[in-house]
SESE-659497 format. One record per atom (N, C-alpha, C): residue number from 1; x, y, z. Coordinates in Angstrom, 1 decimal. Layout:
! SESE-659497
  seq       X       Y       Z
  NUM       X       Y       Z
...
END
This chain:
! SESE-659497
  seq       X       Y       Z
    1    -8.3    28.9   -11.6
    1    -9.0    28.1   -10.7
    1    -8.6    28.5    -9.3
    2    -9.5    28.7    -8.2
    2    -9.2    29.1    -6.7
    2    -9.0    28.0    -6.4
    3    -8.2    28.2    -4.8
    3    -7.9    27.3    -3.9
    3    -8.9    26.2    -3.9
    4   -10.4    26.8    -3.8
    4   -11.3    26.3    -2.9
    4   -11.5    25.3    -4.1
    5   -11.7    25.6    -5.4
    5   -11.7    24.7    -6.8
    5   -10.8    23.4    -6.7
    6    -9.1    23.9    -6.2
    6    -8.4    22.8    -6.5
    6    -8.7    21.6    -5.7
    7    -9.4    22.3    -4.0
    7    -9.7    21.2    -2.8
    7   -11.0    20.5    -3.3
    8   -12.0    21.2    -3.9
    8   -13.4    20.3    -4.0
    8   -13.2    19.2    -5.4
    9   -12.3    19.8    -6.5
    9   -12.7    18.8    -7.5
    9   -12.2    17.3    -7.1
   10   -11.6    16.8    -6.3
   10   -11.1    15.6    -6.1
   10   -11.9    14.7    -5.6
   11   -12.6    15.7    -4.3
   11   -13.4    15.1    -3.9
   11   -15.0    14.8    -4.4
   12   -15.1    15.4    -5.7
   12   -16.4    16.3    -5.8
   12   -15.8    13.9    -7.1
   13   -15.0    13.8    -7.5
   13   -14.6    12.9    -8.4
   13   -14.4    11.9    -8.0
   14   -14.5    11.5    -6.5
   14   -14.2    10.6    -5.5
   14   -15.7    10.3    -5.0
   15   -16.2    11.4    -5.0
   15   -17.8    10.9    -4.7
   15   -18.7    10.2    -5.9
   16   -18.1    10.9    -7.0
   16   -18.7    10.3    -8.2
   16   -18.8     8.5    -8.3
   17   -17.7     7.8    -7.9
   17   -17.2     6.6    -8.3
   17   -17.3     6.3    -6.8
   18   -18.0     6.7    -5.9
   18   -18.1     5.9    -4.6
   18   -19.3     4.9    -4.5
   19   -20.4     5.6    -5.4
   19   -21.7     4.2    -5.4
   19   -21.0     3.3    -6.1
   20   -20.4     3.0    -7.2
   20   -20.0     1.9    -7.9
   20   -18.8     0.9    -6.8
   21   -18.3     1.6    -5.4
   21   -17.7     0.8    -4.9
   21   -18.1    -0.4    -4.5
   22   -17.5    -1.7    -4.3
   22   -17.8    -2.8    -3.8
   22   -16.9    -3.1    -2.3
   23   -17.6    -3.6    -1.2
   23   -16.9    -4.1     0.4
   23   -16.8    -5.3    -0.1
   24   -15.8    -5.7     0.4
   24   -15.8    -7.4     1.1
   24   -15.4    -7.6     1.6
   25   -16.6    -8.3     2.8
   25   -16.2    -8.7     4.3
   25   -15.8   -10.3     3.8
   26   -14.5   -10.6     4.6
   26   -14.5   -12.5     4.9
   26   -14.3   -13.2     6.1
   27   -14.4   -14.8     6.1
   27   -14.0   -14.8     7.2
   27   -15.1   -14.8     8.0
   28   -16.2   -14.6     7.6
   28   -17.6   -13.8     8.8
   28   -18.7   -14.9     9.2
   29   -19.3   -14.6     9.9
   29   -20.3   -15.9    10.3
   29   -21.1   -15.0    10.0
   30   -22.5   -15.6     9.3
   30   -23.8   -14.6     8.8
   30   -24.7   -15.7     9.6
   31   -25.5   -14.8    10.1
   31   -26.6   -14.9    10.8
   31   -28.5   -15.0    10.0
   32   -28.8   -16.0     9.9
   32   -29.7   -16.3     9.1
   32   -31.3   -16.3     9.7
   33   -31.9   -15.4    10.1
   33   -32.7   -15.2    11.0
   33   -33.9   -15.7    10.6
   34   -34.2   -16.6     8.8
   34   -35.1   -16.8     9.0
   34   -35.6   -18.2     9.3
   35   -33.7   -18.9     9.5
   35   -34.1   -20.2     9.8
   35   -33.3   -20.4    11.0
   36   -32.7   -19.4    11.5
   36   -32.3   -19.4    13.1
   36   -30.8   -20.2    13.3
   37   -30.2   -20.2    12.2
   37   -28.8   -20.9    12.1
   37   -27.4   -19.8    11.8
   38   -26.4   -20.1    11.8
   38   -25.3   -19.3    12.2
   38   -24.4   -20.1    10.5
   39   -24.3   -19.2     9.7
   39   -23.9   -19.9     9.1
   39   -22.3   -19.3     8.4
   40   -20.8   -20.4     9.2
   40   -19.4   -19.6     9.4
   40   -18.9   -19.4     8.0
   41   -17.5   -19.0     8.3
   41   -17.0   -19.1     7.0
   41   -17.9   -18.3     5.8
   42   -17.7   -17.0     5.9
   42   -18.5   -16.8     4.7
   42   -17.9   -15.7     4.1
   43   -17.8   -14.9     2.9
   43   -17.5   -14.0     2.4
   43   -18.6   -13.6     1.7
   44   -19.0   -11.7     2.1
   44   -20.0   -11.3     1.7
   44   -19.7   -10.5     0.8
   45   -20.3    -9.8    -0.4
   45   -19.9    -8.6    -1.2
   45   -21.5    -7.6    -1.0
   46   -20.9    -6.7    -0.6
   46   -21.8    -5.4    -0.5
   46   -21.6    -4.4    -1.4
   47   -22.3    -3.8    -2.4
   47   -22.3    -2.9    -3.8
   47   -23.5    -2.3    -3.8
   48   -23.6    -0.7    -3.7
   48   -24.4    -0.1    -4.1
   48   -25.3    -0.1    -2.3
   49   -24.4    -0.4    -1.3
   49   -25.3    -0.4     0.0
   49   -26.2    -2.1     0.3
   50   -25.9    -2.9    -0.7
   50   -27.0    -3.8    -0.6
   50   -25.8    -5.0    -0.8
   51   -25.9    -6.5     0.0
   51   -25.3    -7.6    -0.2
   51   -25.7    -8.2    -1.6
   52   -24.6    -8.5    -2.7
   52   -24.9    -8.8    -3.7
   52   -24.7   -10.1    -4.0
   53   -24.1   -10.8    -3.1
   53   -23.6   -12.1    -3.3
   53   -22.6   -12.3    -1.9
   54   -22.9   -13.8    -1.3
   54   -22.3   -14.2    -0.2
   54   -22.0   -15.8    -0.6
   55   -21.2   -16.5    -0.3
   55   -20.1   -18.0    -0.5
   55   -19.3   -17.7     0.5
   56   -19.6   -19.2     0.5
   56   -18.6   -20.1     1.8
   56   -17.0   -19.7     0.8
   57   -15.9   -18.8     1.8
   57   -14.9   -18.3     1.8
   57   -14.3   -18.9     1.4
   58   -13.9   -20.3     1.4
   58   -13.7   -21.0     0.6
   58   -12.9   -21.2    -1.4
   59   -14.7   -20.7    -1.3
   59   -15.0   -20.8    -3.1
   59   -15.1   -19.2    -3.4
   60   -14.6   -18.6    -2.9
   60   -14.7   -17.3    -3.3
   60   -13.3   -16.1    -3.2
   61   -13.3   -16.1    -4.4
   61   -11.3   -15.4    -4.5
   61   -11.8   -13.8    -5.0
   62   -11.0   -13.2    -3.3
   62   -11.1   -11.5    -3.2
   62   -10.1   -11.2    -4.4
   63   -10.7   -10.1    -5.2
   63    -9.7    -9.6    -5.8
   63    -8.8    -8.8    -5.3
   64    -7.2    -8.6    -5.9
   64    -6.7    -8.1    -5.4
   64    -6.5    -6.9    -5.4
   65    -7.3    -6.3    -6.2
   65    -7.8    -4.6    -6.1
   65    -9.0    -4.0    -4.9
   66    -9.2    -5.0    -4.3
   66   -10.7    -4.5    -3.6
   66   -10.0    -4.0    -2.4
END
């Protein structure tokens, strides 16, 4: 295996398992534009580029792997 093999396979295996990642933002005020209210305290989860689920910060326990 060349250099160039040992540099790309990690990455090439890090991109593989990057769409299955999940964000979570907390703590955030989400902006609700289609009823024009601010709504605090919130924790959002983003997966696959898209918000999959948002709760009042509260009721919602980050894992501690994320």
């Amino acid at each position: 295996m060349t250099m160039k093999n040992l540099f790309l396979t990690p990455i090439l295996l890090f991109a593989t398992y990057y769409p299955f990642a999940q964000t979570w933002i907390t703590n955030v005020t989400v902006a609700d534009v289609e009823k024009q209210v601010l709504i605090p305290d919130q924790t959002v989860v983003i997966s696959n580029g898209l918000i999959a689920d948002m709760q009042p910060a509260k009721k919602m326990k980050v894992p501690e792997n994320a």
